[in-house]
C-alpha positions as CSV (number, residue, x, y, z in Angstrom):
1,X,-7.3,-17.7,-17.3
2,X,-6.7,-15.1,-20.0
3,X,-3.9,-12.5,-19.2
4,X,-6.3,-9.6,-19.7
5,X,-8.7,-11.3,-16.8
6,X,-5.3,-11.5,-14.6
7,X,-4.3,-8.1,-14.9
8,X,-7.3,-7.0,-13.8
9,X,-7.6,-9.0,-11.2
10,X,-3.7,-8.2,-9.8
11,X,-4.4,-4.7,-10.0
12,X,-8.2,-4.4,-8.4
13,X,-7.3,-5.1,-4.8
14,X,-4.0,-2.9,-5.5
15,X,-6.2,-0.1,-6.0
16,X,-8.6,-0.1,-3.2
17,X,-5.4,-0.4,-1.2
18,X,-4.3,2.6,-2.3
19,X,-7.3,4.4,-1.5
20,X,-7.6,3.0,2.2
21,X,-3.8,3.7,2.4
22,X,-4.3,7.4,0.9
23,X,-7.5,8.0,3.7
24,X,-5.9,6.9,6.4
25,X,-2.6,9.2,5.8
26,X,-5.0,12.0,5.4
27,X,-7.0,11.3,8.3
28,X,-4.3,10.9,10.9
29,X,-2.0,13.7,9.1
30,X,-4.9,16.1,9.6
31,X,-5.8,15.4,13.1
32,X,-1.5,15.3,14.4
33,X,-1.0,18.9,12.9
34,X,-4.3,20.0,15.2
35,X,-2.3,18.9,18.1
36,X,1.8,20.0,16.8
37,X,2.5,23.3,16.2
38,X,5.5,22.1,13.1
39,X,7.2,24.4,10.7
40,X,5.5,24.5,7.1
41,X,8.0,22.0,5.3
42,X,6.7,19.6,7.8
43,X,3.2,19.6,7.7
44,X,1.7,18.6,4.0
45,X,4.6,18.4,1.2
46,X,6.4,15.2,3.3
47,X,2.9,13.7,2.1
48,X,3.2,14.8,-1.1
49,X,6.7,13.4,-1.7
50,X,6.4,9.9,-0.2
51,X,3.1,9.4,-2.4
52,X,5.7,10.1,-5.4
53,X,3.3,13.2,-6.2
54,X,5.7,16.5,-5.0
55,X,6.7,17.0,-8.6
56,X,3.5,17.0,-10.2
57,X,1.1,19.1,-8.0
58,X,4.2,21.9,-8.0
59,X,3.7,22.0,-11.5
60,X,-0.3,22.4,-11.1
61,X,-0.2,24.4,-8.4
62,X,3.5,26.1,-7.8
63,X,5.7,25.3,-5.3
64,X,4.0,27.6,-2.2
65,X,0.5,25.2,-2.6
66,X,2.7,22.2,-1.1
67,X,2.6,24.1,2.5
68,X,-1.6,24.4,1.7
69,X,-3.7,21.9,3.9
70,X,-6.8,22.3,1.6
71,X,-4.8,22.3,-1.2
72,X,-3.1,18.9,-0.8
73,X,-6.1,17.0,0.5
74,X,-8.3,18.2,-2.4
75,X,-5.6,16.8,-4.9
76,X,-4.7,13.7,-2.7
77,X,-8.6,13.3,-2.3
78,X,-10.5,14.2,-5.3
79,X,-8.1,15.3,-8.6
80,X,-9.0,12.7,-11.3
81,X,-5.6,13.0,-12.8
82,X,-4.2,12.2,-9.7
83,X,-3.4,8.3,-9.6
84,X,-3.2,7.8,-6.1
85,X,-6.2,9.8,-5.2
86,X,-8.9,8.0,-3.4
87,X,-11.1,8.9,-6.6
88,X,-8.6,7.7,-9.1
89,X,-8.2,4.3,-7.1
90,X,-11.5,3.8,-6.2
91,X,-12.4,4.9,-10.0
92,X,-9.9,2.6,-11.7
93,X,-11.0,-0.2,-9.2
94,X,-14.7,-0.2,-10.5
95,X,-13.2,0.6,-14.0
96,X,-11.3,-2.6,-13.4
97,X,-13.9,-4.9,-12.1
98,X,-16.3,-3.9,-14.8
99,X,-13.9,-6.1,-17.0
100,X,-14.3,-8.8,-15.3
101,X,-17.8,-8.8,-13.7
102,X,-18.4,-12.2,-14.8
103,X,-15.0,-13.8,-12.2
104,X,-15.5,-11.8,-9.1
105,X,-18.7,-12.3,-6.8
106,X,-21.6,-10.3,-6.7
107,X,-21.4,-9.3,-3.5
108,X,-17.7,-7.8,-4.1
109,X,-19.3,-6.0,-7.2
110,X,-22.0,-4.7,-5.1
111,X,-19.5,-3.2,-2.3
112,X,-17.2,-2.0,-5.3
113,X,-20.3,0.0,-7.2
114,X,-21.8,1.0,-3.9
115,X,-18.7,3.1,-2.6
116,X,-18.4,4.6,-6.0
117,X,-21.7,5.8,-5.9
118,X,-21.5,7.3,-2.5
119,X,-18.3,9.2,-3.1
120,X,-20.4,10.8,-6.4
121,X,-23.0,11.8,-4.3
122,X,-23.1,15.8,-2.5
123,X,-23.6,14.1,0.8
124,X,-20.1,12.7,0.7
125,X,-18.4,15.7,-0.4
126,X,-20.7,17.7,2.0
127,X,-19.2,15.2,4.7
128,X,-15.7,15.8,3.7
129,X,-16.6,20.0,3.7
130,X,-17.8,19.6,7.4
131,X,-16.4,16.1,8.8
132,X,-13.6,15.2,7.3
133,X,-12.4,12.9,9.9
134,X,-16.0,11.2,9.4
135,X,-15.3,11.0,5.8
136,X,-11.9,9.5,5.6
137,X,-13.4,6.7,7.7
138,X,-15.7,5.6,5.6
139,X,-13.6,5.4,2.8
140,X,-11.8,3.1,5.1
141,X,-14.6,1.2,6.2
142,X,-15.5,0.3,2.8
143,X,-12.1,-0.6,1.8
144,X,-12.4,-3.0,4.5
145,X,-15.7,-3.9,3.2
146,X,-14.2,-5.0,0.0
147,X,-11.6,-7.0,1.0
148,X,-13.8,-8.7,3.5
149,X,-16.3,-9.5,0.5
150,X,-13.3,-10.6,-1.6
151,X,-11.9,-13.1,1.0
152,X,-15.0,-14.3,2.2
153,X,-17.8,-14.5,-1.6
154,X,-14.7,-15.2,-3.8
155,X,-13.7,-18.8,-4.8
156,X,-9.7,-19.0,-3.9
157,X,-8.6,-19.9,-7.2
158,X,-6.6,-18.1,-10.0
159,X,-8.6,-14.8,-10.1
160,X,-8.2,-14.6,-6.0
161,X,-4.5,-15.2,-6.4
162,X,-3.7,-12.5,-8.5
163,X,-6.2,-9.8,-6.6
164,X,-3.9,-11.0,-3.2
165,X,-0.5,-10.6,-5.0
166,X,-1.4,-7.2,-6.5
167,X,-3.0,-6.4,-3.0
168,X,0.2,-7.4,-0.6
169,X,2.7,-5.9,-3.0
170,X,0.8,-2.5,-3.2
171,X,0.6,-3.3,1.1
172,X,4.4,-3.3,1.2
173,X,4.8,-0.2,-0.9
174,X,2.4,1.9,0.9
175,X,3.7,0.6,4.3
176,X,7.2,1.9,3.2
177,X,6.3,5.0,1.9
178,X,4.3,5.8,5.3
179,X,7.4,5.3,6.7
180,X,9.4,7.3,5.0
181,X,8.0,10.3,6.5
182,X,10.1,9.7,9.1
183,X,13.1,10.8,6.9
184,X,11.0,13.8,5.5
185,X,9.7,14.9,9.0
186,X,11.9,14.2,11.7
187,X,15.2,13.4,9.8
188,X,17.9,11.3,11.0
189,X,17.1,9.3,14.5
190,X,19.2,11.1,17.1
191,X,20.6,9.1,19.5
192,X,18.8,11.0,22.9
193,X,15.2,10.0,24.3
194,X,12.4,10.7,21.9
195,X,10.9,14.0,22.6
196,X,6.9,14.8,22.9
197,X,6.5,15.9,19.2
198,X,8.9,13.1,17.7
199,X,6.5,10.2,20.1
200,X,3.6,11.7,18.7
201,X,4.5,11.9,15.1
202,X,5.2,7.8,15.9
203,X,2.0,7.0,17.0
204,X,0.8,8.8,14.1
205,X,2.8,6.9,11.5
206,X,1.7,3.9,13.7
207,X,-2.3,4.5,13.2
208,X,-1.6,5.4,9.8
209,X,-0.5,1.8,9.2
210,X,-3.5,0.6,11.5
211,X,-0.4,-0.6,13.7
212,X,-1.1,1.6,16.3
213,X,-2.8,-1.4,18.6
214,X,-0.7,-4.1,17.6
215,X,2.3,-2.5,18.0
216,X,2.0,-1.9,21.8
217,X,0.2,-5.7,22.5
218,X,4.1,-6.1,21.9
219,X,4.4,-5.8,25.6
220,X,7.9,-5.5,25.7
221,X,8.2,-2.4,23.2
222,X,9.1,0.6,23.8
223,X,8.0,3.5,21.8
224,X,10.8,4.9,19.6
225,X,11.8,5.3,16.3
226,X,13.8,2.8,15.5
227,X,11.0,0.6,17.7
228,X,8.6,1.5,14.8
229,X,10.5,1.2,12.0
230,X,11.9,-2.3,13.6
231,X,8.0,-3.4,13.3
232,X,6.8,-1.8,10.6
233,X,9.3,-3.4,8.2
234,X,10.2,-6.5,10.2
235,X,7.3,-8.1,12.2
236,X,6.4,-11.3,10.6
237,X,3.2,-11.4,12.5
238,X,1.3,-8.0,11.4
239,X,0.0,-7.9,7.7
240,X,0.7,-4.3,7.3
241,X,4.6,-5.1,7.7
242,X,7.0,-5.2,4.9
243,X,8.3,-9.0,5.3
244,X,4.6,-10.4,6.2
245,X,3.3,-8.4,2.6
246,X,6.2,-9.9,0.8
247,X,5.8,-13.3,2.1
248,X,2.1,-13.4,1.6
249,X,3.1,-12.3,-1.9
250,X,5.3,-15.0,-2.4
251,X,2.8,-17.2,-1.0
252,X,0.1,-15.9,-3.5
253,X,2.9,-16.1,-6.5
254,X,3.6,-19.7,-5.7
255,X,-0.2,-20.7,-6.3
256,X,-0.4,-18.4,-9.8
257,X,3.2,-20.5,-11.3
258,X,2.1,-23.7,-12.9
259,X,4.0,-26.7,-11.8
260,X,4.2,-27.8,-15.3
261,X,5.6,-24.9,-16.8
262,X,8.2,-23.8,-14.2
263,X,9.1,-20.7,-16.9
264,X,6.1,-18.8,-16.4
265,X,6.4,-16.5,-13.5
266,X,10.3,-17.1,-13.2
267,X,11.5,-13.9,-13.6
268,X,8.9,-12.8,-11.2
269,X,9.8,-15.6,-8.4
270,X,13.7,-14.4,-8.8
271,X,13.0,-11.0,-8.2
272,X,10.7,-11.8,-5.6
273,X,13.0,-14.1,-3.7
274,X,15.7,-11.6,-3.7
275,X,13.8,-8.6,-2.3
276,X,11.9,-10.9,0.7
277,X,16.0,-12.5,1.1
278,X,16.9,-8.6,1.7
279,X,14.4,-7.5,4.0
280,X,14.1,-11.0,6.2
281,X,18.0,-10.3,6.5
282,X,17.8,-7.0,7.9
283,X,17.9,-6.1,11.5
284,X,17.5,-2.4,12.8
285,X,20.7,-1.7,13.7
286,X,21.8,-2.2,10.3
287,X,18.8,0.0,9.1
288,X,20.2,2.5,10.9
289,X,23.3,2.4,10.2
290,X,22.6,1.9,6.7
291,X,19.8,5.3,6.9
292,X,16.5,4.8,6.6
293,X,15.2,6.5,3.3
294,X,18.0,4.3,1.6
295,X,16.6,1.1,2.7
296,X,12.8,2.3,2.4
297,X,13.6,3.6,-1.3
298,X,15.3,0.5,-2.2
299,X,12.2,-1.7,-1.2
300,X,10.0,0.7,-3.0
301,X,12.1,0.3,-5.8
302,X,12.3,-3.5,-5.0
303,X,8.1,-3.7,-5.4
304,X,8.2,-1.7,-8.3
305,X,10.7,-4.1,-10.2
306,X,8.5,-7.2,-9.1
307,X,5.5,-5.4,-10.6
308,X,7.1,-5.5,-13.8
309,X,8.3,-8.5,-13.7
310,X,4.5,-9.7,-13.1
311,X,3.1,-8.0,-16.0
312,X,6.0,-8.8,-18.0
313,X,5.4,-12.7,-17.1
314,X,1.7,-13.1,-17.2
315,X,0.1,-10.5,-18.8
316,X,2.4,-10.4,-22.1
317,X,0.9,-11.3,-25.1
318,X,4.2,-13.1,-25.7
319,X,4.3,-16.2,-24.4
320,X,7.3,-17.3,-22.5
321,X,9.8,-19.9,-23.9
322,X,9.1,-23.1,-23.1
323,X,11.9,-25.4,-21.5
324,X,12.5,-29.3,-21.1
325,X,13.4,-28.8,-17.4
326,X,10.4,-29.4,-14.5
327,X,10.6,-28.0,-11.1
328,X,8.0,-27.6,-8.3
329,X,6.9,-24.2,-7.9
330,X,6.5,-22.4,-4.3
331,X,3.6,-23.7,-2.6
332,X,1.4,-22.3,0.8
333,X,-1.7,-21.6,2.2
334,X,-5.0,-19.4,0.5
335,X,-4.9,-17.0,3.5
């Protein structure tokens, strides 16, 4: 598999789950601030600052445009030079697959083209115009489309690999960043019963995550803060946590390193292994203690530093070193 094929393999899931991750913060944002009556530096900029995109659109649009509803979900929606808009993903996605139409399956092509055809089309921005709720779930829908295609039409070999490491490390990301909104929005936990607005704000970072359901079949959770953060970041069980992404990753990276040439993908599997060591350590006590937005920013930065690590070990044009030494890579299941 040539390293050009397995870039854009790693980064085609990443993309579409950006987009789903980007629709469902806008959909559930929009629909809490019907129902909260919050101060203006809590409604739209805590978006724009956990998506990493505060200091650009102030320099589009000025600093006052990051208290603007319209404003942010146009740019978080449809601005081209946006990267993490759900046209940009879902652009770069097709972009992507075009590449490589010949390794994935028809039937993930056709889901892929399809959605980019319907978000080109007036009746899509006419539903966005007049239902946006309606809109932003069937950008989700289709999301879950393509990963259903993927898993199901795909053969679970190389190219597969590389979409599902790409896709849990951008899951792990998103999921933290979500979270962070807690630091931007509510601050520091207090150390009183949750009020109404602070349990609401919860359930909407839950359904943000699509955690809202699993979450409470937890029977013996309570909702609260740090009851949210504990499972978001914690749960091994729920694929939108940080420690099941990161395991799933590792999983995924174990199947990519070739047992024959334990150097490829070293730096990767280091860098990996420490992170996942981190946030399997962690207990929410500590997190607290600790502060949130300095344990969501380091696993942000954590993802980030595995990214680069990927590209730097498979999709270099330089090939590694090779070594005398053999070792067994990590090794798991296709799921």
């Amino acid at each position: 598999m040539i390293s050009r094929v397995a870039e854009s393999c790693f980064w085609l899931l990443r993309y579409v789950e950006r987009m789903d991750s980007t629709a469902r913060l806008l959909r559930v944002h929009s629909e809490l601030l019907l129902d909260l009556a919050l101060p203006p530096s809590r409604t739209w900029r805590p978006l724009l600052i956990v998506l990493g995109e505060h200091p650009r659109f102030v320099e589009l649009f000025g600093d006052e445009a990051g208290e603007d509803g319209e404003a942010v979900q146009e740019y978080l929606t449809w601005k081209q030079t946006n990267p993490v808009s759900i046209v940009s993903s879902l652009r770069m996605a097709r972009d992507g697959a075009r590449t490589i139409r010949e390794t994935i399956s028809l039937e993930m092509w056709q889901a892929l083209n399809s959605s980019w055809i319907w978000l080109r089309e007036p009746s899509a921005r006419a539903t966005y115009d007049n239902e946006r709720p309606t809109f932003y779930e069937e950008v989700t829908r289709r999301c879950h489309l393509l990963h259903g295609a993927c898993h199901n039409t795909m053969l679970h070999e190389e190219p597969f690999d590389f979409m599902r490491l790409g896709l849990n490390l951008e899951r792990a990301d998103r999921t933290a960043r979500i979270l962070d909104l807690w630091h931007h929005q509510l601050g520091p936990p207090g150390s009183g019963p949750e009020s109404a607005v602070e349990a609401a704000e919860w359930i909407g970072i839950l359904r943000a995550c699509s955690a809202y359901e699993p979450f409470f079949k937890r029977r013996t959770v309570r909702l609260s803060g740090p009851a949210v953060a504990g499972f978001l970041l914690l749960d091994p069980s729920f694929p939108g946590s940080v420690r099941h992404a990161l395991n799933r990753a590792w999983n995924f990276l174990g199947r990519i390193r070739p047992e024959d040439a334990p150097e490829i993908g070293l730096e990767s599997s280091e860098r990996l292994r420490a992170l996942m060591n981190e946030v399997e350590a962690m207990e929410v006590e500590q997190i607290l203690r600790k502060g949130i937005h300095t344990v969501l920013t380091r696993i942000i930065e954590g993802t980030a530093e595995v990214t680069l690590a990927v590209t730097e070990d498979f999709f270099s044009a330089v090939p590694p070193p090779a070594r005398e030494e053999t070792s067994t890579a990590p090794s798991g299941s296709d799921a």
